[in-house]
N, C-alpha and C positions, 0 to 999 in steps of 0.2 A: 572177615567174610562169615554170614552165618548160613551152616547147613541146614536142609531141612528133611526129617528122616520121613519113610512115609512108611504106614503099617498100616495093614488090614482092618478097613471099615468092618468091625464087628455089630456096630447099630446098624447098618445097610440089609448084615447076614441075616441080625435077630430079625428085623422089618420083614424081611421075604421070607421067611420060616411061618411066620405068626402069618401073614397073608395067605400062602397057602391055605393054612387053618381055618382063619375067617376071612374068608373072601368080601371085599368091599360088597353090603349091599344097601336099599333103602331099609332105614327102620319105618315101621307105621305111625304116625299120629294118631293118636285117637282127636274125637270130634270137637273136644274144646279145644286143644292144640291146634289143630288147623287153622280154626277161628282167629285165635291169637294170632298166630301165622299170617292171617289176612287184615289183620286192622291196618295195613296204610294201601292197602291194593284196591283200585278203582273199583273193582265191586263188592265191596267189605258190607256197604247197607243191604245190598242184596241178597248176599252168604247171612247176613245175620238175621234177615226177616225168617229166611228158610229157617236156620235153627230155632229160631223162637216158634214158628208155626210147627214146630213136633209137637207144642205146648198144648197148644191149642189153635183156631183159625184165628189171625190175627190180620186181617184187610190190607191196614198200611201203620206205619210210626215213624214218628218221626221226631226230632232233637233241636229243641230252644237253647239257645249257649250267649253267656254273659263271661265276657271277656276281664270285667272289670266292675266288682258289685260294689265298690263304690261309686259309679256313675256308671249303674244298670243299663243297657243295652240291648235288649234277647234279641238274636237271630236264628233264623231258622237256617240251622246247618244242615246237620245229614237225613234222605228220609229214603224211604223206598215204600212199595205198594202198590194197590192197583191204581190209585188216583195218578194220575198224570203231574208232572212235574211244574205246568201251568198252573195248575190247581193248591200244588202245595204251596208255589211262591204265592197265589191270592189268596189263600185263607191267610197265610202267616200276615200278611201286608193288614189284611184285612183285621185281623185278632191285636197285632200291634201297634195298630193306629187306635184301637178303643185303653181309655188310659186304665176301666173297671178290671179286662180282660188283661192287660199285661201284668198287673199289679198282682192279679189273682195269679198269675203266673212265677213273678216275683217272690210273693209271701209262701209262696210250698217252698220254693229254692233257700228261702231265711230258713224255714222250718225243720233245712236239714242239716246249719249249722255245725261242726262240732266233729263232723267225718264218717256221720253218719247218712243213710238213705232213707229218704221218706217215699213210701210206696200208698198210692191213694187209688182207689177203684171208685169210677164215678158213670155218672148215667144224666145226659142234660134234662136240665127242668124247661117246660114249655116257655118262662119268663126268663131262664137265663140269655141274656145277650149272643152266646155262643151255637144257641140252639138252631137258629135260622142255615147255620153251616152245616152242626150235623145232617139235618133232616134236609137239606139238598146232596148231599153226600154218601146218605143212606148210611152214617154211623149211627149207634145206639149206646156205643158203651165206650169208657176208654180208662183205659190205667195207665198213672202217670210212675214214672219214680225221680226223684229229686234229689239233688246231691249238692253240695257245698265245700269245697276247697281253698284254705287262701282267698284269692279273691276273686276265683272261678268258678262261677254257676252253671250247673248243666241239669236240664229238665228232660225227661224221653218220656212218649208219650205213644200207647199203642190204643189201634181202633180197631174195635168189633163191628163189624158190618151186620145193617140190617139182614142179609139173607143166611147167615148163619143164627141169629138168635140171639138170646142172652147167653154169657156165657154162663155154664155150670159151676158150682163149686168146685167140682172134680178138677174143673179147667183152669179156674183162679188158683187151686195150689199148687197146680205143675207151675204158672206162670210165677212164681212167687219166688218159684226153686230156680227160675232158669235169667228173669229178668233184672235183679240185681247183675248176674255175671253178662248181659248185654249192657247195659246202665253204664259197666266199671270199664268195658272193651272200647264203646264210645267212648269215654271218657281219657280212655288212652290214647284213642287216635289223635284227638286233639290236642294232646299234649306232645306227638310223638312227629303227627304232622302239621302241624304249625295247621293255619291260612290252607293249607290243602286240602283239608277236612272241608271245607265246606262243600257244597252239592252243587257247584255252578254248571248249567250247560256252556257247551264252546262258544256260544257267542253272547254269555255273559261275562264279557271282558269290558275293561274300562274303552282299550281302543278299539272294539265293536262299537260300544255306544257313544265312542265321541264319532266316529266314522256316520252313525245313525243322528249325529248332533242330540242328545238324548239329554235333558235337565242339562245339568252344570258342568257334562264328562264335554260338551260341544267346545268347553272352552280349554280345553287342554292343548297341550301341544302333543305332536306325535309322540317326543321323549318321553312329556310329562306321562304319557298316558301307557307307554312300555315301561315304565319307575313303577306307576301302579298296578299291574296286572302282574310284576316278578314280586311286588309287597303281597299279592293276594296270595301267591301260590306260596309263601313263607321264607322267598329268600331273604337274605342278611344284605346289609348295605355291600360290604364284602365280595358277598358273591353274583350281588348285582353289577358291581362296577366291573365285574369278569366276565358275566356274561354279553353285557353290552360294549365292553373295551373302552370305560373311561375310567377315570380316576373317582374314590369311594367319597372326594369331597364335592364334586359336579355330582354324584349321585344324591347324597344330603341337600345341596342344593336346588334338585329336581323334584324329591318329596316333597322337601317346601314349599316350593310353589303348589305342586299338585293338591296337597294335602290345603293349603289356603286356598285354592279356586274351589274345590268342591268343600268348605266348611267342615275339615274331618281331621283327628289325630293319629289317626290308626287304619288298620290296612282291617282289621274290624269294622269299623265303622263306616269305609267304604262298601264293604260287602253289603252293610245294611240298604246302601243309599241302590246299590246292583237291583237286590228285590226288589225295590220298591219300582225303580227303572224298568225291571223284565215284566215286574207282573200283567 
């Protein structure tokens, strides 16, 4: 038989001595911590437009992301601003279907190679391609910054509205000090939230647009089209077969299909085919 002695919780006594002392409270974050604190919360683009516009007035920005720079792909993931969300998905549709204008976009993303950031300030020319956008959108100016990871490309890209002006120098070096640490936050989200990061509205879903028969989502099956919309939001085959209550080899075998009806290998690459669908 083994007895068991019992003696005074002296870690319980110390616990409630020291408590008395420092009473549970919140500490404060200062403003970059918060930040941090919001990269995976639903309005992270929003919080982060605000902090960037301490900087200076910054209209709208938004983030081109290449999943896989060996068979480059940009989408337009995260944006906020005053342009409306229609407008973001048709300029991206519209900038990525010209081959001049993605490549231009591509070759800054090479250019920053190596783990560093390329930060570019630019102002469109009357013959650039691009231009026809700005000047229905009332931008003038925009800075990009670029970055290159392994084989993860992420572009962000802020625009100056015609009704504030050029910006100032004064205003190009506050943004110089604050837009790298937006650049590296984005960059984190994506990493942190998978396929969640992107900016899709609610009924930029696969089974909204097989429901609307929409391109190639019409020929899904109901399944195929719940397999694709848990790959967008970033679940794991895993934790799809849990959440729908089959087994993870019927869910392999439902990307597959999905993934061969609509011409795609990646829950990426769906996303793309989304934009092109909503815009």
């Amino acid at each position: 038989m083994v007895a068991f002695l019992t003696t005074p919780d002296r870690h319980a006594q110390y616990v409630t001595r020291m408590s008395d002392k420092f009473p549970p409270r919140p500490l404060p974050r200062d403003e970059v911590a918060a930040l941090a604190a919001a990269v995976p919360m639903p309005d992270f683009a929003d919080r982060l437009l605000a902090y960037i516009r301490k900087a200076a007035d910054i209209a709208n920005f938004g983030t081109f992301y290449v999943a896989d720079m060996s068979r480059p792909e940009p989408i337009l993931s995260i944006w906020a601003g005053e342009m409306s969300t229609y407008w973001f998905n048709r300029n991206a549709s519209t900038i990525l279907a010209n081959e001049q204008l993605t490549q231009s976009i591509l070759d800054r993303i090479q250019a920053a190679r190596g783990g560093g950031l390329v930060i570019e300030r630019w102002r469109p020319d009357p013959e650039d391609p691009i231009s026809p956008i700005y000047a229905r959108d009332k931008a003038i100016e925009r800075i990009t910054v670029s970055s290159c990871t392994d084989r993860v490309g992420v572009q962000s890209f802020f625009l100056r509205g015609e009704k504030s002006g050029w910006l100032t120098d004064a205003e190009v070096a506050r943004l110089q000090g604050v837009l790298p640490l937006a650049h590296e936050l984005i960059g984190l989200r994506h990493r942190i939230a998978g396929s969640t990061a992107f900016h899709h509205s609610a009924g930029d879903r696969a089974s909204a647009l097989r429901e609307r028969d929409a391109g190639p989502f019409g020929s899904l099956s109901v399944r195929e089209a719940q397999i694709c919309d848990l790959a967008l939001q970033g679940k794991s085959v895993a934790g799809t077969a849990l959440e729908l209550g089959i087994s993870e080899n019927t869910v392999r075998t439902l990307r597959r299909r999905a993934y061969g009806k609509l011409g795609v290998s990646s829950a990426t690459q769906i996303a793309t085919i989304i934009l092109n669908e909503s815009a």
